[in-house]
N, CA, C and O atoms as CSV, one atom per row, in Angstrom:
chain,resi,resn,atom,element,x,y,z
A,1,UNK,N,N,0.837,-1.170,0.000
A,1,UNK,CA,C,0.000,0.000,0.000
A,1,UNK,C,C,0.888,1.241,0.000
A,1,UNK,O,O,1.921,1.549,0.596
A,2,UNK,N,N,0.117,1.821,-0.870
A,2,UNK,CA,C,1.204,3.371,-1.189
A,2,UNK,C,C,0.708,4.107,0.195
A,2,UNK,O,O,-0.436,4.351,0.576
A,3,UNK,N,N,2.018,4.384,0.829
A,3,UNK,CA,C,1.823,5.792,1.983
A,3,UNK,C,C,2.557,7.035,1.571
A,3,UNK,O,O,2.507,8.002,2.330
A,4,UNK,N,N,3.156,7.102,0.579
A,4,UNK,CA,C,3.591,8.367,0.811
A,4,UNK,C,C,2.306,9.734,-0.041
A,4,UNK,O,O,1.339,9.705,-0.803
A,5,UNK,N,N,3.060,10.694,0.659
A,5,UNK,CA,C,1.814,11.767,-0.086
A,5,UNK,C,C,2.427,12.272,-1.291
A,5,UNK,O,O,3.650,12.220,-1.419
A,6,UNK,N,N,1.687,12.752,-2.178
A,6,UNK,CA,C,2.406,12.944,-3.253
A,6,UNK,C,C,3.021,14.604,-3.187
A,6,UNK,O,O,2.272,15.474,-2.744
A,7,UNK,N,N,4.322,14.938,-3.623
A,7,UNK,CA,C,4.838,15.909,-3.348
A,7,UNK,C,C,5.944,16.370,-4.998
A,7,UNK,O,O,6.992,16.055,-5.562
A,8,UNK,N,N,4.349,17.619,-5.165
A,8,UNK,CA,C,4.915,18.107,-6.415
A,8,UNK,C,C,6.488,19.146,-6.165
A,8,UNK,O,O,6.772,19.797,-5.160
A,9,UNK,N,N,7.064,19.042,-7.075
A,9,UNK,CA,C,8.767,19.607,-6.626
A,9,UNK,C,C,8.383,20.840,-7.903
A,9,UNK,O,O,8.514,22.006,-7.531
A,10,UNK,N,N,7.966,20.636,-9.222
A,10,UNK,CA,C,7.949,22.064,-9.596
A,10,UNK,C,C,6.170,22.419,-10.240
A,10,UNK,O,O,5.818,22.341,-11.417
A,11,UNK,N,N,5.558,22.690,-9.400
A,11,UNK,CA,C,3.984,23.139,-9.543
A,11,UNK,C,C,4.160,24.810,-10.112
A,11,UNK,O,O,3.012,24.986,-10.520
A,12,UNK,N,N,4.735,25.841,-10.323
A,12,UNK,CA,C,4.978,26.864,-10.697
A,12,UNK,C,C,3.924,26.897,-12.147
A,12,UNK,O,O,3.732,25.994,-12.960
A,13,UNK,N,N,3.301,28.414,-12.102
A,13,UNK,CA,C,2.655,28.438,-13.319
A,13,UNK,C,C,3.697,29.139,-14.189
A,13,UNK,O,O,4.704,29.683,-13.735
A,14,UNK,N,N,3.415,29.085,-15.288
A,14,UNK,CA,C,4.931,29.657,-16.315
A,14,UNK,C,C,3.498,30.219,-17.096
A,14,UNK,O,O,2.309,29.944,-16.928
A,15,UNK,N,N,4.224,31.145,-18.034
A,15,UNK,CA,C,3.369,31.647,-19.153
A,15,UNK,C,C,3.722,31.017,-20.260
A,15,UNK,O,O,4.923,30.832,-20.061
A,16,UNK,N,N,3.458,30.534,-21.365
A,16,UNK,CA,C,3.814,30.276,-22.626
A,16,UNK,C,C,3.737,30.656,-23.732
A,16,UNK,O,O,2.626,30.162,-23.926
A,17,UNK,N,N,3.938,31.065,-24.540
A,17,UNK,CA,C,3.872,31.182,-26.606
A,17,UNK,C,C,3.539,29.942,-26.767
A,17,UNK,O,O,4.230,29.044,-26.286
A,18,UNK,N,N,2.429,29.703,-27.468
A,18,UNK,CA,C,2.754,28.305,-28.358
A,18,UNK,C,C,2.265,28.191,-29.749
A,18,UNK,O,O,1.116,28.527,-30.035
A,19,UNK,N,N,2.956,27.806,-30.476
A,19,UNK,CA,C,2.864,28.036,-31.744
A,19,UNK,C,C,3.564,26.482,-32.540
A,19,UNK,O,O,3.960,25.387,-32.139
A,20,UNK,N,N,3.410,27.218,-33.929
A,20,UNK,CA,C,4.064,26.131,-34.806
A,20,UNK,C,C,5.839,26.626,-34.969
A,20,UNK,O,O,6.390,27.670,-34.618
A,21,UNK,N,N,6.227,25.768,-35.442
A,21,UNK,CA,C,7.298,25.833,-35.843
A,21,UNK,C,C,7.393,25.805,-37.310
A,21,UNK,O,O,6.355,25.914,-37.962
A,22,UNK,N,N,8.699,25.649,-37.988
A,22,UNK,CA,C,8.946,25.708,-39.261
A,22,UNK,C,C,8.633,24.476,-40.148
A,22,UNK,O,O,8.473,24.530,-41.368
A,23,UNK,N,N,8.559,23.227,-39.296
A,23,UNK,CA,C,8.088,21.800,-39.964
A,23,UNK,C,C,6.583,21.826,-39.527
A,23,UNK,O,O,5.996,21.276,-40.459
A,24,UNK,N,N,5.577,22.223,-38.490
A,24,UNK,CA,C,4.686,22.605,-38.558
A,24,UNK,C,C,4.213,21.625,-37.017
A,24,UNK,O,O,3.163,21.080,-36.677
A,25,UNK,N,N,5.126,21.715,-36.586
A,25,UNK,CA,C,5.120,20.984,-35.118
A,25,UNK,C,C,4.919,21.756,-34.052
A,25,UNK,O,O,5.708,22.678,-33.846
A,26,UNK,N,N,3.918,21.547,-33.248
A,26,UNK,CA,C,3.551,22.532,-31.964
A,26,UNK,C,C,4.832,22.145,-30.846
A,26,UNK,O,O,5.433,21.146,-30.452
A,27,UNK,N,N,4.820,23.681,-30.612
A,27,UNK,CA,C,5.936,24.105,-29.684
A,27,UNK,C,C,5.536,24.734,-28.650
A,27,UNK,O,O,4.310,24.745,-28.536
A,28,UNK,N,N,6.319,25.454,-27.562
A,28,UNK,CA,C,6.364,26.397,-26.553
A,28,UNK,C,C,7.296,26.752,-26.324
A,28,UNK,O,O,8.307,26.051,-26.365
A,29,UNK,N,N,7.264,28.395,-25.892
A,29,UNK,CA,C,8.388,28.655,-25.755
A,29,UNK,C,C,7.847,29.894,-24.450
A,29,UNK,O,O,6.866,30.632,-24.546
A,30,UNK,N,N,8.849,29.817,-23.248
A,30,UNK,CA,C,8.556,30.856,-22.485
A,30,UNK,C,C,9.406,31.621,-21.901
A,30,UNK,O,O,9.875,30.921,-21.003
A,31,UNK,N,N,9.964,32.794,-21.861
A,31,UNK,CA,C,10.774,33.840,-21.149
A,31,UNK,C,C,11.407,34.010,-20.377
A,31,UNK,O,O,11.116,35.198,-20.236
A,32,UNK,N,N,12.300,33.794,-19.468
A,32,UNK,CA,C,12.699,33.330,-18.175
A,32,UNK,C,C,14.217,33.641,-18.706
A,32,UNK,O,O,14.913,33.273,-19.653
A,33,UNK,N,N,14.410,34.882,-17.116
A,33,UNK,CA,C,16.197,35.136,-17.037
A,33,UNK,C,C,16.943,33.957,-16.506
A,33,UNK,O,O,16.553,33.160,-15.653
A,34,UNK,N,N,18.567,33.979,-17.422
A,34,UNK,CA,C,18.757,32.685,-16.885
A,34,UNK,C,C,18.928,32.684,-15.497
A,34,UNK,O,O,18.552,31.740,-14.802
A,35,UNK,N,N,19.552,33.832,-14.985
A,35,UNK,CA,C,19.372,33.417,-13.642
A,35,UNK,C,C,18.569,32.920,-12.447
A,35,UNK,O,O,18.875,32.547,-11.314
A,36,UNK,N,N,17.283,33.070,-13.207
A,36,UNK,CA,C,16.514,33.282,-12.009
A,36,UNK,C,C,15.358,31.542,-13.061
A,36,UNK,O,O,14.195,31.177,-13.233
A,37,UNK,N,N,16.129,31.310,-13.252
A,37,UNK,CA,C,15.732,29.919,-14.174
A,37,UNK,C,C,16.927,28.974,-13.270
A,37,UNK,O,O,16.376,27.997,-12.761
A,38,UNK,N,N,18.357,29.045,-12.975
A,38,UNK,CA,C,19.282,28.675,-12.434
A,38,UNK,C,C,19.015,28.439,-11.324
A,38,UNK,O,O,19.342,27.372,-10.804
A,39,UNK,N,N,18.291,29.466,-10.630
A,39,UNK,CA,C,17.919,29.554,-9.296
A,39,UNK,C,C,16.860,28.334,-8.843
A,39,UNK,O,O,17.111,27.571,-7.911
A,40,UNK,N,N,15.695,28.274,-9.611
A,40,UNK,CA,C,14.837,27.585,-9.734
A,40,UNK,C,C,15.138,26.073,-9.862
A,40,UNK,O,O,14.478,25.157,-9.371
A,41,UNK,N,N,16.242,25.984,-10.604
A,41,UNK,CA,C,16.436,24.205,-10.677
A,41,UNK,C,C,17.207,24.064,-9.140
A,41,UNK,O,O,16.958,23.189,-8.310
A,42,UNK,N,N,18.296,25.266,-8.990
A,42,UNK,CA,C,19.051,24.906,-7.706
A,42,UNK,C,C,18.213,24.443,-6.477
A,42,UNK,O,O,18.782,23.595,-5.789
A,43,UNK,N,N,17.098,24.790,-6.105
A,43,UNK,CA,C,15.319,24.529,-5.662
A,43,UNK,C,C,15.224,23.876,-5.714
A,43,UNK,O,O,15.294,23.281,-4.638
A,44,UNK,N,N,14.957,23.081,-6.869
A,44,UNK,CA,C,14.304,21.902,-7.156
A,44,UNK,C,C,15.446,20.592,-6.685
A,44,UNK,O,O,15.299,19.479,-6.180
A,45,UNK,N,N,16.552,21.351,-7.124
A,45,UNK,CA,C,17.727,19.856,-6.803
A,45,UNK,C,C,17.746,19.726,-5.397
A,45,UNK,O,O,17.569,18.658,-4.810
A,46,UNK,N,N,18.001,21.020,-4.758
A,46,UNK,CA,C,17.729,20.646,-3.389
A,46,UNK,C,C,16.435,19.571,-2.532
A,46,UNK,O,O,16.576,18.736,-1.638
A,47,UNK,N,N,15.279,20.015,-3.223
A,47,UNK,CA,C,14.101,19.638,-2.811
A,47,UNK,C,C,14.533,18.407,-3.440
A,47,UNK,O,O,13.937,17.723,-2.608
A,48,UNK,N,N,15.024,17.599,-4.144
A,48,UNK,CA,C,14.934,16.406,-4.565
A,48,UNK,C,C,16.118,15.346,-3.671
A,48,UNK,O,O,15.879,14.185,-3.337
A,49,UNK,N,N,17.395,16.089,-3.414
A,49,UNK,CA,C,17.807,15.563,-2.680
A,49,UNK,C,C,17.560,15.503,-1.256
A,49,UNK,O,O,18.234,14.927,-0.401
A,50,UNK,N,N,16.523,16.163,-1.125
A,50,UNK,CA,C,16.243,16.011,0.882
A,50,UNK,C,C,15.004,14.472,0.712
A,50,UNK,O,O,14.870,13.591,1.561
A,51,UNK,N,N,14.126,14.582,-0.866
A,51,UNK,CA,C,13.536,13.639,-0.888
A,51,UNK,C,C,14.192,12.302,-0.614
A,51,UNK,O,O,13.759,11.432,0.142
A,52,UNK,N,N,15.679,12.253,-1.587
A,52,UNK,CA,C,16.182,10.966,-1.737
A,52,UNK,C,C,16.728,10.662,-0.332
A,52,UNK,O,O,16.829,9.489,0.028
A,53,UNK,N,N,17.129,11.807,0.576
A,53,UNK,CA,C,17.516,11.232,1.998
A,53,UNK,C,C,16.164,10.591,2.740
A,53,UNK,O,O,16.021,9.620,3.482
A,54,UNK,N,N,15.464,11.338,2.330
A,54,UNK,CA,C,14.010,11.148,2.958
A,54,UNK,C,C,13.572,9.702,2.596
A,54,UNK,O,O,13.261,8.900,3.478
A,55,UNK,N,N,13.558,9.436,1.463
A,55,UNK,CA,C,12.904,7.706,0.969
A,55,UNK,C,C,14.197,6.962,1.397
A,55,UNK,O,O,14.065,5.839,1.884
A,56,UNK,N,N,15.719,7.615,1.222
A,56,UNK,CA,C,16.279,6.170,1.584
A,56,UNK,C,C,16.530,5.634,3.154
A,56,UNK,O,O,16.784,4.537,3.651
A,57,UNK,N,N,16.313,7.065,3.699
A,57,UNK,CA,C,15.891,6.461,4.952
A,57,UNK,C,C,14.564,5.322,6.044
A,57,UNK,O,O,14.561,4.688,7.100
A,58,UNK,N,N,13.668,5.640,4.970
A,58,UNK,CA,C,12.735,5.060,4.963
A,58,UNK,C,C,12.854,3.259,4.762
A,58,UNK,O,O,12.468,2.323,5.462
A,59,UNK,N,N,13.345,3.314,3.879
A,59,UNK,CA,C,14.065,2.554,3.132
A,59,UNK,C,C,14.697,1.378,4.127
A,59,UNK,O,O,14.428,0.192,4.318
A,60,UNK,N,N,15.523,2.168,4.580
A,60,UNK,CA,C,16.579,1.460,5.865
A,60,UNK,C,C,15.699,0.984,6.315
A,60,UNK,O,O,15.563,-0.239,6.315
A,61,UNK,N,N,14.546,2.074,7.007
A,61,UNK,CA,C,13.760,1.368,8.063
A,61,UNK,C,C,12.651,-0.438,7.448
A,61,UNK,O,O,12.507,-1.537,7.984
A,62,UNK,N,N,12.293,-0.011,6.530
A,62,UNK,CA,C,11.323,-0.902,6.145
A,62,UNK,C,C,12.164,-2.411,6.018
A,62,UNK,O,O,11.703,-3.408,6.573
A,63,UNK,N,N,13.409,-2.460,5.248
A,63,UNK,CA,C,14.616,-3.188,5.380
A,63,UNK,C,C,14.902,-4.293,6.632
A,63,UNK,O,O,14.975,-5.521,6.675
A,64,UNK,N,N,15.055,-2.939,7.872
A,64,UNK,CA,C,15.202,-4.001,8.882
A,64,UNK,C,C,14.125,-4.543,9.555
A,64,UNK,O,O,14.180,-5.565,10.239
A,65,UNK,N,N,12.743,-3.585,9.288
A,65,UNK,CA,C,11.536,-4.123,10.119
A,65,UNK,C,C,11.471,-5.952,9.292
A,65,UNK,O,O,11.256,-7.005,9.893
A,66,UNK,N,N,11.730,-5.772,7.838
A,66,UNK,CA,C,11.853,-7.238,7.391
A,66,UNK,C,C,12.166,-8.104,7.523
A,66,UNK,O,O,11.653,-9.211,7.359
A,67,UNK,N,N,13.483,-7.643,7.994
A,67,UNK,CA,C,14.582,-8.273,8.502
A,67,UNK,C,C,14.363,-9.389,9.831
A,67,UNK,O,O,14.539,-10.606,9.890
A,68,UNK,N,N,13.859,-8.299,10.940
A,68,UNK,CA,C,13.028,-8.810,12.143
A,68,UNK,C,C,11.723,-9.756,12.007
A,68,UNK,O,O,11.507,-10.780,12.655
A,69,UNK,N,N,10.939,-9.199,11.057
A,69,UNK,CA,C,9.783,-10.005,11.115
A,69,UNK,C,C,10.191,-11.780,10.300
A,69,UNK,O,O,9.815,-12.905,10.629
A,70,UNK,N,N,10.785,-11.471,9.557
A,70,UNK,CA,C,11.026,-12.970,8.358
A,70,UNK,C,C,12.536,-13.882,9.579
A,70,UNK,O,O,12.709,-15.086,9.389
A,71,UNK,N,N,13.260,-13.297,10.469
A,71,UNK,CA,C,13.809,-13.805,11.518
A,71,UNK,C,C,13.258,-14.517,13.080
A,71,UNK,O,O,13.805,-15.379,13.767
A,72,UNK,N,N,11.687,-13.608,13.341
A,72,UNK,CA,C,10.977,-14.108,13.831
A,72,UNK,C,C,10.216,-15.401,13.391
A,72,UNK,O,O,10.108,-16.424,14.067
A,73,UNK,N,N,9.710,-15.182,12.149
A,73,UNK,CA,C,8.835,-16.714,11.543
A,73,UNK,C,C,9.945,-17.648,11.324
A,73,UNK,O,O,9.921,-18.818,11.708
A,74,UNK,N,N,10.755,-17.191,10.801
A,74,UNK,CA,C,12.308,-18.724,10.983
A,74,UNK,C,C,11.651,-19.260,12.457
A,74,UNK,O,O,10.801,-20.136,12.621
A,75,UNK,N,N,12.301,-18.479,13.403
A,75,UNK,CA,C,11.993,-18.690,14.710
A,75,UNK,C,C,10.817,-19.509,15.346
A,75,UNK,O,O,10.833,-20.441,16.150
A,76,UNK,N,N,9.870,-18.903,14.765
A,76,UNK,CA,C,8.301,-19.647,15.099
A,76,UNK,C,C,8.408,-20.748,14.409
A,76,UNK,O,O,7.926,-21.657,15.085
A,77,UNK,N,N,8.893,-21.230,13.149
A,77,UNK,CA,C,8.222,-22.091,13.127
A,77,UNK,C,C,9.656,-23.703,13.265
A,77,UNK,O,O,9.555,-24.812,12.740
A,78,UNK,N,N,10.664,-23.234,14.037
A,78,UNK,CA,C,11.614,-24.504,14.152
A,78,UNK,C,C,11.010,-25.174,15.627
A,78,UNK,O,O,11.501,-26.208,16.082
């Protein structure tokens, strides 16, 4: 069973152009200084790596609760 909540990392509304292109393929295109576009991923990487500490800690835990429980039924049933 899924427990985690779902946790959007870039929900930001952007504005867009969208149009065709020269082969006649829909595009977008939207405005953004690079810096403050730079800034925004630096955000996001952060927020992604506190996730990956976050699940692999989790991780650990679920690991050894397994660990314990499948060491217990050995147990129970010799």
């Amino acid at each position: 069973m899924w427990t985690e909540r779902k946790n959007r990392v870039a929900d930001e509304e952007r504005n867009y152009n969208i149009g065709m292109d020269e082969h006649g393929k829909l595009m977008t295109v939207s405005e953004e200084f690079l810096k403050e576009r730079i800034a925004r991923f630096k955000k996001y990487r952060t927020t992604l790596l506190n996730l990956q500490d976050e699940f692999e800690m989790k991780l650990e835990i679920c690991d050894a609760d397994l660990k314990v429980k499948k060491e217990g039924s050995e147990s129970a049933n010799d």
